[in-house]
MIKOL-400631 format. One record per residue (C-alpha): x, y, z. Coordinates in steps of 0.001 Angstrom, whole numbers, plus 500000, padded with zeros to 6 digits. Example, Ala and Ser with C-alpha at 12.3 -4.5 7.8 and 13.67 -1.06 7.14 Angstrom:
512300495500507800
513670498940507140
This chain:
736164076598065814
732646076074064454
729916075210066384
729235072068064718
732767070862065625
732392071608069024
729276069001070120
731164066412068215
734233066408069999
732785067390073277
731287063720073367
732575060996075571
734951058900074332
732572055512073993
729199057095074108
726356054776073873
725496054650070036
724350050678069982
721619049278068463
720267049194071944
721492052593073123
719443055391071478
716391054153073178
717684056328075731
718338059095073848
714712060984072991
716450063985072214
718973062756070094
718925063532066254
719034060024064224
720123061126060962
722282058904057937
724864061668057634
725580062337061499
725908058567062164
728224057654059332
731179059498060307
734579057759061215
734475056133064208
738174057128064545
737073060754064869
734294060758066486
734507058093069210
731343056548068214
730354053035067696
728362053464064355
724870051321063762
725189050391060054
721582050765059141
721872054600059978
724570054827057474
722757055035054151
722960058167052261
726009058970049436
728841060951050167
727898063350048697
724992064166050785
726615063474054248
727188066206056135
727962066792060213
724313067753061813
724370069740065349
722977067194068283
720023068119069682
720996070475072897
718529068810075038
720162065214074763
723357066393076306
721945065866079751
721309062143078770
724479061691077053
726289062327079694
728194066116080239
727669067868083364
725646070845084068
728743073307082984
729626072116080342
725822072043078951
725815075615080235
728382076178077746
727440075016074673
724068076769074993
726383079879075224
727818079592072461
724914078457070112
722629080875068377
719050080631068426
717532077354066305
714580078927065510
716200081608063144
717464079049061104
714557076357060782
711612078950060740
710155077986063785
709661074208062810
709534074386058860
712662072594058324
715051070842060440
717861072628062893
720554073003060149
717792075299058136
718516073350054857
716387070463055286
712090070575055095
710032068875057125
707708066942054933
705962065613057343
705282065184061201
705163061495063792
703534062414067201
703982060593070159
703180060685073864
706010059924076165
707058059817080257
710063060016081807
710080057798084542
713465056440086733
712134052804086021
712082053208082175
716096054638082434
717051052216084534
715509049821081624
717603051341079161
720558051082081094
720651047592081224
719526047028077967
722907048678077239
724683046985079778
724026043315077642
725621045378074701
728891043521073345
730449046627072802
732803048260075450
731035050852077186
732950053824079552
733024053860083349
731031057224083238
728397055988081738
727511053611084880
727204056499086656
723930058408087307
722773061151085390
722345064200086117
719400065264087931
717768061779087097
717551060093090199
720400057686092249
721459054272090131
719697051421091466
722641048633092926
722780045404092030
721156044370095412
718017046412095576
714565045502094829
713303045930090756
711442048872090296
707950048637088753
708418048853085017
705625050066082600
705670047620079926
703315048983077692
704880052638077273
708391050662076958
707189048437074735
705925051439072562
708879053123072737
710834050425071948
708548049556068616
709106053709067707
712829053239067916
712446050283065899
709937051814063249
712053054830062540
715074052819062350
713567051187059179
712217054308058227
716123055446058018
716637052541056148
714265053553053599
715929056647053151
714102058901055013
715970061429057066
714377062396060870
714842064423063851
713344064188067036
711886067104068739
710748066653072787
711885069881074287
708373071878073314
705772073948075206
703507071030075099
705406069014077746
704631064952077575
704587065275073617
707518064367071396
707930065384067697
709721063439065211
710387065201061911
711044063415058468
712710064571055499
712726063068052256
715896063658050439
716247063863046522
717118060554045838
714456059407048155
712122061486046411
713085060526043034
712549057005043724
709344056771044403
708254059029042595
709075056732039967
707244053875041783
704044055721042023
704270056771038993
703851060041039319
703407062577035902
705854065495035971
706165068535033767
709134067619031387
711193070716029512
709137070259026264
706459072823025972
703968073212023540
701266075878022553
697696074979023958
694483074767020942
693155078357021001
689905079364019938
688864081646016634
686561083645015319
683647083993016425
684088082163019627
687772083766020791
685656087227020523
682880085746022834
685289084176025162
687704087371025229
684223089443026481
683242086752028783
686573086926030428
686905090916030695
682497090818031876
683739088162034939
687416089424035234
686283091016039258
684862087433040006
688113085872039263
690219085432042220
694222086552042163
695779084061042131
698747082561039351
697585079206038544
693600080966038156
694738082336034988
694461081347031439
697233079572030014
698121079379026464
701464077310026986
701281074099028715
704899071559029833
704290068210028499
704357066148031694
705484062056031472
706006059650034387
709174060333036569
711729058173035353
715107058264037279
716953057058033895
714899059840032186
715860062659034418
717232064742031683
713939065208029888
712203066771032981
712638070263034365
715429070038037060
716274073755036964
715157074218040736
715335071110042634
713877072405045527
710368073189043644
710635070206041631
708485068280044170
706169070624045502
705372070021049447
702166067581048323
703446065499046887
706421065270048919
703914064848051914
702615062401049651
705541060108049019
706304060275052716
702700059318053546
703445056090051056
706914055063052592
705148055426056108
702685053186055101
705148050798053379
707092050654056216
706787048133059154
708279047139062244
709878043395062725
708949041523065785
710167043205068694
713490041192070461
715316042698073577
717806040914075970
716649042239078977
719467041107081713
718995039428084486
716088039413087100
712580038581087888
711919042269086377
713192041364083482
712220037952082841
708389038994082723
709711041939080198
711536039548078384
708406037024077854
706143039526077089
707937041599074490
708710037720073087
705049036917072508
703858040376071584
702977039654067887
704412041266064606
703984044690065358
703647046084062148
703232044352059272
700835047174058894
702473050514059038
701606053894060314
698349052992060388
698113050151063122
700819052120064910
698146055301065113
695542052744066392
697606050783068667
698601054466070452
702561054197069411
701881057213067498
699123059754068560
699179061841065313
700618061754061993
700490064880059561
701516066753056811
702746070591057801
701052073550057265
703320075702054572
703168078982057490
700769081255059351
697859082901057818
697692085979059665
699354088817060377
701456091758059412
704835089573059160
703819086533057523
706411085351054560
703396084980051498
702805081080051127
699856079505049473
698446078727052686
698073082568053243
696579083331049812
694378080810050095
692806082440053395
692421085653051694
691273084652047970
689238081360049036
688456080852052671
687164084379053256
683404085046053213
684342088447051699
685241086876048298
681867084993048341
681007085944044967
684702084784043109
685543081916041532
687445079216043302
690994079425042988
690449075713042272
693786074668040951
696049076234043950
693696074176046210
694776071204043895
697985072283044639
698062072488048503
695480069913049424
695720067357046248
693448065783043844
690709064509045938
689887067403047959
690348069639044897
687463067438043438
685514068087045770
685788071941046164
685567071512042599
682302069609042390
680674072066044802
681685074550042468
679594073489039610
677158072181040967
676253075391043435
676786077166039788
673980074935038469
671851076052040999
671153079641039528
669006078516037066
667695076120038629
666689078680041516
665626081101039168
663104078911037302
661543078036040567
661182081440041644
659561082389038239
657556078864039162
656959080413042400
655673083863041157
653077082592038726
651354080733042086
651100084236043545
650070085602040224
647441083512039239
646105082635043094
643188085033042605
641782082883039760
642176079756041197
638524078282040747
638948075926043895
640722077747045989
637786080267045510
635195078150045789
636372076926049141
636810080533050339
632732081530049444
630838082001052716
627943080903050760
628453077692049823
628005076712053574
629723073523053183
629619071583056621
632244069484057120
632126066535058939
634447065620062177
637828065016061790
638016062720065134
635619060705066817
633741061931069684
635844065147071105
635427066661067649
632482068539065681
631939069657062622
633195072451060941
632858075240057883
635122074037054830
635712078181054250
637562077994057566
640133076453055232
640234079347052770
643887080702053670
645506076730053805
643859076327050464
645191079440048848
648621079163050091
648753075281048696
647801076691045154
651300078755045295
652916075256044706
649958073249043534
649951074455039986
649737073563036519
653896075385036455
655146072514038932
654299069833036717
656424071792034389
659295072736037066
659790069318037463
660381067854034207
662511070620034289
664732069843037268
664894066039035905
666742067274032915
668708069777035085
669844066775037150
670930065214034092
672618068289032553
674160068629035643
675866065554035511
676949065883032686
678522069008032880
680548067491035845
682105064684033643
683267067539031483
684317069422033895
685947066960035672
687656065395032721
689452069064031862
690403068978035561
691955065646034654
693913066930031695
694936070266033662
696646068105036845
697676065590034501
695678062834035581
694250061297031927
696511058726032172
696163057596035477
695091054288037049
694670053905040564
696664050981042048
695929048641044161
695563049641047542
697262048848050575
695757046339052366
693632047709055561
694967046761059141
691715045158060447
691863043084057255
695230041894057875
694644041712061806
692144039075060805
694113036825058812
697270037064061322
694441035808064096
693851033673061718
697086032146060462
698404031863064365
695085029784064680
696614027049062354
700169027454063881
698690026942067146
697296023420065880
700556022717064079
699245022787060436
701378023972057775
699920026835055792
700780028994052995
699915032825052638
696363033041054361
693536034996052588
689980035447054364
687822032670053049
683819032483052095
683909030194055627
685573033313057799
683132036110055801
679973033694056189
678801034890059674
679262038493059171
677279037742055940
674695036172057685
674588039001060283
674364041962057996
671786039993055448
669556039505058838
670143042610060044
669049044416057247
665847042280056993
664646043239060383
665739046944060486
664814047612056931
664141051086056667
665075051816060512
669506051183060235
671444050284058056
674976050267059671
675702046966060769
679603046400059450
679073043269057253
682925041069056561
686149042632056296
687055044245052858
690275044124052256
691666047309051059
691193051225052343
689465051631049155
686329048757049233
685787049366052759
685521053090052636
683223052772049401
680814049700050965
681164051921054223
679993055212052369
677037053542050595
675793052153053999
676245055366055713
674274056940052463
671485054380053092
671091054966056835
671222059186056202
668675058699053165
665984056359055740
666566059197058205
666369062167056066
663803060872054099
661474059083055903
659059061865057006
658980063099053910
657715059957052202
655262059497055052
653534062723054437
653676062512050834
652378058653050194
651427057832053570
649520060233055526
646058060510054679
645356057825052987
644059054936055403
641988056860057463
638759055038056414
635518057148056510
633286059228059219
631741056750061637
634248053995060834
637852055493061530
640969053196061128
642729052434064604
645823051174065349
645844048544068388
641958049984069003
643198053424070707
645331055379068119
643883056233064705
645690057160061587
645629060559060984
645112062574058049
646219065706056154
645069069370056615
642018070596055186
644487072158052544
646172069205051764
649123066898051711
650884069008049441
650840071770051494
652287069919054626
654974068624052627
656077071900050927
656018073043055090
657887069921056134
660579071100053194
660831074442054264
661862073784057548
664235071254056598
666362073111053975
666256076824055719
666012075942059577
668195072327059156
670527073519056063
671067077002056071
671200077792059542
671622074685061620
674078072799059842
676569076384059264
676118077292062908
677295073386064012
679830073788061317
681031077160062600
680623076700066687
682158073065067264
685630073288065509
685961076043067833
684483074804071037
687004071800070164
689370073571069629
688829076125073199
688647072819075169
692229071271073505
693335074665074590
691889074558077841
693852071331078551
697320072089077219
696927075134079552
696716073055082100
699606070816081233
701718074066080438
704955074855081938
704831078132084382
707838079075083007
707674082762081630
710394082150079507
708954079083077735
705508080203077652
706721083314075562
708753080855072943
706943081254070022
705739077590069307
707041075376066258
705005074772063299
704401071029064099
703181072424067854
700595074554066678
699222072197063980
699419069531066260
696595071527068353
694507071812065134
691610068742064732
692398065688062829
690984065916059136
688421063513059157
688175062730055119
685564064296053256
682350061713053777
680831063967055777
681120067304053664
679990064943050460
676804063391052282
675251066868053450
675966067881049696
674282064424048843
670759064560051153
670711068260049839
670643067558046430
668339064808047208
665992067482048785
666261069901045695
665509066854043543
663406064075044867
660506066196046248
660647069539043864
657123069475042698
656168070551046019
658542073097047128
659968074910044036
661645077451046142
663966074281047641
666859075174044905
667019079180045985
667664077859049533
670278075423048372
672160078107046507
671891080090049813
673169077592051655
676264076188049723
677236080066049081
677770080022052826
678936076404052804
681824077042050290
683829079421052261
682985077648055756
684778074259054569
687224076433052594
687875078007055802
687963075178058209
690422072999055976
693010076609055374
692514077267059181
691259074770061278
692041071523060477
695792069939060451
696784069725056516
695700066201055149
697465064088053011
697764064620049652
695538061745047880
695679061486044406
691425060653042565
690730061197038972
686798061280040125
684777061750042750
684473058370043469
681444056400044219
679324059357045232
678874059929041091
677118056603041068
674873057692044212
674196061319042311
673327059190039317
671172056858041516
669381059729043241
668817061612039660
666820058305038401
665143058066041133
663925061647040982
661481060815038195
659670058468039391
659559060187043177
657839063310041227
655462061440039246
654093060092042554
653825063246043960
652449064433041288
650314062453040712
649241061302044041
649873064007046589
648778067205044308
645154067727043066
646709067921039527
644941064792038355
641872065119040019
641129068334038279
642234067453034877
639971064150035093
636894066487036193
637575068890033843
637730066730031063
635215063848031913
632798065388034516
632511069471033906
629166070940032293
630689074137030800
634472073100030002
635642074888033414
636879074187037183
633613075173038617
632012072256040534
635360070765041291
635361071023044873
631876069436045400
633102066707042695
635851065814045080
633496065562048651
631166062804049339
627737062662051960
627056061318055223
624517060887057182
624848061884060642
622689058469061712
625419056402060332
627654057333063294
628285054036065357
627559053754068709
630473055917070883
631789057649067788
629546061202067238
630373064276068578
629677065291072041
628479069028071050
626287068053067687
625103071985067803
628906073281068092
627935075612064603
624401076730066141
622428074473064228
621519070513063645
623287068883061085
621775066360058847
624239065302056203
628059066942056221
630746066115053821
634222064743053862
636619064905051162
636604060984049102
635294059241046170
632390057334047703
628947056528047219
626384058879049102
624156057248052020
620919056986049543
622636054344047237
622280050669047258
626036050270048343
626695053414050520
629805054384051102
630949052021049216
633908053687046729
632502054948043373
633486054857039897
635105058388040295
637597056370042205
638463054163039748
639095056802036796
641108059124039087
643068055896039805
643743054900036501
644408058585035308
647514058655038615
648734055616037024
648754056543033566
650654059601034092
652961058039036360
654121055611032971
653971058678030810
655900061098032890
658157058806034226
659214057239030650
658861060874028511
661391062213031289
663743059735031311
663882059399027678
664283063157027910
666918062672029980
669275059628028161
668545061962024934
670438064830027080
673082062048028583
673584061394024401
674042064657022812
676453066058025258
679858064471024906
681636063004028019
685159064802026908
685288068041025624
686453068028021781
689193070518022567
690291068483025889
690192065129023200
692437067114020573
694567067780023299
695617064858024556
695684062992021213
698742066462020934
700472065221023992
700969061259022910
701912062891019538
704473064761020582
705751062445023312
706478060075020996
708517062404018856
710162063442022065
711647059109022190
711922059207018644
714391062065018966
715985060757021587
716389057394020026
717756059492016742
719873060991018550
721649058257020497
721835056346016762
723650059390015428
725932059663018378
726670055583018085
727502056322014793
729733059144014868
731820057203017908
731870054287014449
733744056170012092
735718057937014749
736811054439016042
737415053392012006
738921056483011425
741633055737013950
741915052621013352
742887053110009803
745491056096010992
747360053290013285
747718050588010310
748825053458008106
751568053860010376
755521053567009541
757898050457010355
759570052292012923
756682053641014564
754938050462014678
757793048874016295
756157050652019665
753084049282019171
752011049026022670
752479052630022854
750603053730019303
747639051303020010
746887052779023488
746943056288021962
744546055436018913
742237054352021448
741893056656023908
739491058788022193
736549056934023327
737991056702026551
737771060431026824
734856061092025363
């Protein structure tokens, strides 16, 4: 006798299988096929909404082991069947698919559960109110569960809000049966408190929305992919043999010349698509994927139970009556009302070690998310293929644009190199540097300080000539056309991507609706019900979205430049709230990022006022000002720090040391919570226990906005800090294999999400790229000394050269003009009496008419910023659109492609359609053709004509 046939008949004979009775039963399997056998045979009383699967896939499923207990046998007999059954874990690899080893697991509900004697008893009279006969030994108590409360005794205190949570999971996954979905529930696991409940999608399950979404698969029709000649097939064959060791080994890395011609799944269609291997058809994203959709699809009704008798009960019964519609809103209200704690896609194995079956999960460890493969390629379309579209965008983004980084990196170190080349002749710098000038400076401060040498600035002033040069001006018309070829590259890039994963053809639809949204208009619509007025479908009005209008338009007013984050309305779908929510989040991380930059390029140093009449702020702190060297040269400091210190090395070590210190704490606590049994802490854990300990994936907003602010730091404020590029490439080398490596090993597996782009952050790259011209012209022109010495050299030098410059730029005081309170303490500091010293402005000296009034040199440096803020900014942008122009959006070969595929899909229908014609016509003249056999028949034959007829027609019957 098999196993299988054993559990079945061992049951009693009217076990509790109501609509009311599994809620006892955690550890009892709730699958279509086990359910739907004859009650006759079984002794069960069979729920019809478990009952949903053809015949042909029904099949007798072993009972959980761990539900006997609750179902009723005694200890021996449990004993028993344990005996006789062989290890579970052989056959489902150790949580990959269900018990029967047949069956994936596509995907994974978490929930928290406790097994208290008043939430039993609960059950137990919920089935007591059952209509159904139920057997004498099921009124008695269970084993090892406690003594059965009498009718007499007091009502124990009941935990509504874990029943009530159970009760809405039994309900959820009974519609999630319904739907087709096949699950199994899973609470006897090392993590004790935590139940599993596995889903499988079946084929026909699969098939059907697959067709719903839409969803392009690879047909049998094949067809030869546009090759190169001449000329270019020779430089592409030497291109691929020069980076064949940077290519990573891996199948789908390789160049294909054959391609499958892929249409949208059509279950009427199913003999034009690949069906050779079933089980590979859907791969395990996308049937994560479809899973994902049906969970979200899926709600629960309004939770009714017939409590029994009893004060106990009546409060129950009330409060489970005016509970609201629990789900209207799917998985995703039932996550963030706590009925579920976790919901995830599975891992396809273990990464590590010696006896790990291969799976892409492995590979993808050792050709991606392994800092030894740094220099490779990324195996971009197998991510695609684990993680879906979206992330694969993403990886796929960083790709190019860490690949656009070389030159760019390499131009600024060439950039860099002529500042140390040509620092020696730097007129300026060596004019500041000559002990014999004797240049007296006048005090920076009032009062506490005295004057000063100007060659005491030599070294500042030398070093700011390394990235004060006549190159950067050059660098950074450069990087405004790299931005722009950058982007452009991307929508080619990411438009072959499209026509590799067969997305050209997609459309997003329209998304699901997002549970705060809906929350709203249910609070809403009861509202109106409360004051009796009849309504039709609610929708959010201008009236409901005016104050949080009103809020985020004030908000934004006062903490301009300060926050941004106030949540303004309720969009509706997933999609316009994460976008609206992204751009906010963008704003606040740009004010924050960005804001000391700006101040010490347009801000710092220029109100000061002059020696002897200082600008203050409330009459005790005054306005400071730049280094002797320079604004330019605190800037290109300020940059420094921020992308080597902040990028490279705090951000990796952050990224690197708190997955794991999450991840020692969550073990920490379920080491706590675990069993001291040796026996079940040596069970190897299932596959949905050890991914349940990895953390949440979070989406991908925060990996895209430090990608964002960095390529805002590489092109906003270039022109000061060429060298920002080289760091950036230094950086996202490292930063590639960390998030490669925390989404293969630390992280549970996200659901597949199907994106043709990158989303709105294409629009903010775009946005940052404009505004990268005009933020370099400023600096340019305002911060830098690149103006100042043109002007002079053209308008105010004697001899055609930079000699004189520095005294050009520094005006006189007189050391009588200091007001009352305001000179130095120690006027002999230098070992002498000072007369007249200098500061660095354009004003009139102390013998004019209007001293210290500003000069005329003013005025023309002024209108010289300005004018090369219009030229620069309109020569570079025009540069720029000219660039946007000549490069096409879609590759020509990608274009020719696709114009192939429509081509030959519609001579795929046409066949078909020729086909069908030709068959229709050949069942014609086989019909005619019999029919003129049967009137060509004899007298005596035709006498039988019942008998003749039915034989001339039977042919089409057959056929």
């Amino acid at each position: 006798m098999e196993k299988d046939e054993i559990h079945l008949r061992r049951l009693p004979a009217a076990a509790p299988w109501g609509p009311h009775a599994d809620s006892e039963f955690h550890g009892v399997d709730f699958l279509p096929e086990d359910l739907s056998q004859a009650p006759e045979e079984t002794g069960m009383r069979v729920n019809k909404k478990y009952s949903c699967l053809p015949a042909e896939e029904k099949g007798i499923h072993i009972i959980n082991i761990r539900a006997i207990e609750d179902i009723g046998y005694d200890q021996h007999e449990s004993t028993l069947l344990n005996s006789l059954s062989k290890n579970p874990d052989a056959d489902c690899k150790y949580g990959l698919y269900f018990r029967d080893g047949k069956r994936k697991v596509d995907y994974i509900l978490v929930y928290h559960y406790k097994k208290s004697s008043a939430g039993k008893a609960l059950a137990r009279r919920a089935q007591q109110n059952d209509a159904s006969v139920r057997s004498s030994k099921q009124d008695q108590p269970l084993p090892g569960k406690g003594v059965q409360l009498e009718m007499g005794d007091s009502e124990p205190h009941l935990d509504y809000h874990e029943d009530d949570k159970r009760f809405r999971r039994e309900e959820y996954e009974g519609n999630l049966v319904e739907a087709g979905l096949e699950l199994e529930r899973d609470e006897d696991t090392k993590i004790h408190g935590i139940g599993f409940v596995k889903i499988h999608a079946p084929w026909n399950v699969l098939c059907r929305e697959a067709e719903f979404l839409k969803l392009k698969m690879p047909t049998k029709k094949m067809y030869q992919i546009n090759q190169t000649h001449g000329l270019l097939k020779k430089i592409n064959s030497v291109i691929q043999k020069i980076t064949e060791p940077i290519q990573p080994k891996v199948a789908e890395h390789k160049p294909q010349t054959v391609k499958r011609l892929s249409y949208p799944f059509s279950r009427e269609k199913q003999h034009l698509f690949d069906l050779s291997d079933k089980d590979s058809f859907f791969d395990s994203k996308t049937r994560s994927t479809i899973v994902y959709e049906i969970l979200k699809r899926t709600t629960c009704t309004k939770a009714k139970y017939s409590m029994g008798k009893g004060e106990g009960r009546k409060k129950e019964t009330a409060l489970l009556n005016k509970r609201r519609k629990c789900g209207k809103y799917g998985i995703t209200s039932l996550l963030a009302n706590g009925v579920y704690s976790a919901a995830y896609p599975l891992h396809d194995g273990d990464y590590e070690g010696e006896n790990v079956e291969p799976n892409d999960r492995k590979l993808l460890c050792e050709e991606w998310a392994s800092y030894g493969v740094f220099y490779k390629y990324q195996p971009i379309d197998l991510v695609r293929k684990y993680f879906g579209e979206k992330i694969g965008l993403y990886f796929a983004w960083l790709g190019v644009y860490t690949q656009m980084l070389i030159p760019a990196s390499i131009v600024g170190i060439i950039v860099f190199l002529y500042g140390c080349a040509t620092v020696d002749e730097n007129i300026p710098s060596m004019e500041m540097c000559d002990q014999r000038n004797n240049i007296t400076m006048c005090p920076l401060c009032d009062k506490t300080c005295s004057y000063w040498k100007m060659s005491s600035a030599c070294a500042t002033a030398r070093a700011s000539h390394l990235f004060d040069n006549p190159a950067t001006v050059f660098f950074s018309v450069f990087m405004a056309l790299w931005a722009a070829t950058f982007m452009e590259h991307w929508k080619r890039k990411q438009m072959r991507l499209n026509y590799r994963w067969d997305l050209t053809g997609f459309e997003e639809e329209e998304d699901h609706p997002r549970a705060e949204y809906e929350a709203k208009v249910l609070e809403k619509s009861l509202r109106k019900e409360h004051k009796h007025k009849e309504t039709d479908k609610e929708k959010l009005t201008w009236k409901d979205r005016f104050p949080a209008y009103l809020t985020n338009f004030v908000g934004i007013i006062f903490m301009v430049g300060l926050t941004f984050a106030i949540v303004f309305g309720v969009p509706k779908t997933d999609k316009n709230f994460e976008e609206r929510l992204i751009f906010k989040a963008f704003l606040l991380k740009f004010v924050n990022a960005y804001t000391p930059i700006f101040y010490v390029a347009f801000f710092k140093g220029r109100f000061v006022g002059r020696p002897g009449d200082y600008v203050y702020i409330f009459h005790s702190f005054r306005m400071e000002e730049c280094a002797p060297g320079g604004c330019l040269m605190e800037l290109c400091i300020q940059l420094s720090i921020i992308m080597l210190g902040k990028q490279l090395i705090q951000n990796n070590l952050f990224e690197i040391g708190i997955p794991k210190m999450k991840k020692f704490i969550r073990y920490l606590k379920l080491k706590r919570r675990r069993s001291l049994d040796h026996e079940e802490h040596m069970k190897k854990k299932q596959r949905y226990e050890v991914d349940y300990n990895l953390e949440p994936f979070a989406g991908l907003t925060p990996e895209y906005m430090e990608m964002i602010i960095q390529f805002g730091f590489v092109t906003l404020f270039v022109a000061s800090f060429p060298l920002a590029p080289l760091f950036a490439l230094l950086n996202n080398i490292i930063e590639i294999r960390l998030d490669a490596k925390k989404f293969v090993t630390e992280l549970r597996r996200p659901v597949a999400v199907r994106a043709k782009d990158i989303g709105i952050w294409y629009n903010i790259l775009r946005g940052i790229g404009k505004l990268a011209v005009i933020i370099n012209a400023f600096v340019i022109s305002f911060t830098s000394d690149f103006i100042p010495r043109l002007v002079y050299l053209y308008m105010y030098s004697e001899n055609g050269t930079m000699h004189g410059f520095v005294n050009h730029t520094l005006s006189s005081f007189n050391v009588s003009d200091f007001q009352a309170g305001t000179a130095p303490n120690d006027p002999l500091d230098l070992g002498y009496e000072v007369q007249i010293c200098r500061y660095k402005d354009y004003r009139e000296p102390p013998w004019s008419e209007n001293k210290y009034d500003i000069s005329k040199d003013f005025w023309a440096v002024l209108a010289a910023r300005l004018a090369f803020v219009i030229v620069f900014q309109n020569l570079v942008m025009f540069m720029s659109e000219f660039v946007d122009w000549i490069i096409p959006d879609i590759p020509k070969d990608i274009s020719q492609q696709i114009h192939k595929e429509k081509v030959l899909m519609v001579e795929v229908f046409m066949r078909e359609e020729q086909g069908k014609l030709q068959m229709l016509e050949t069942w014609k003249d086989k019909d005619k053709r019999k029919g003129e056999n049967c009137n060509n028949h004899s007298p005596r034959l035709s006498r039988s004509r019942s008998g003749s007829l039915s034989s001339c027609h039977s042919y089409p019957l057959d056929v």
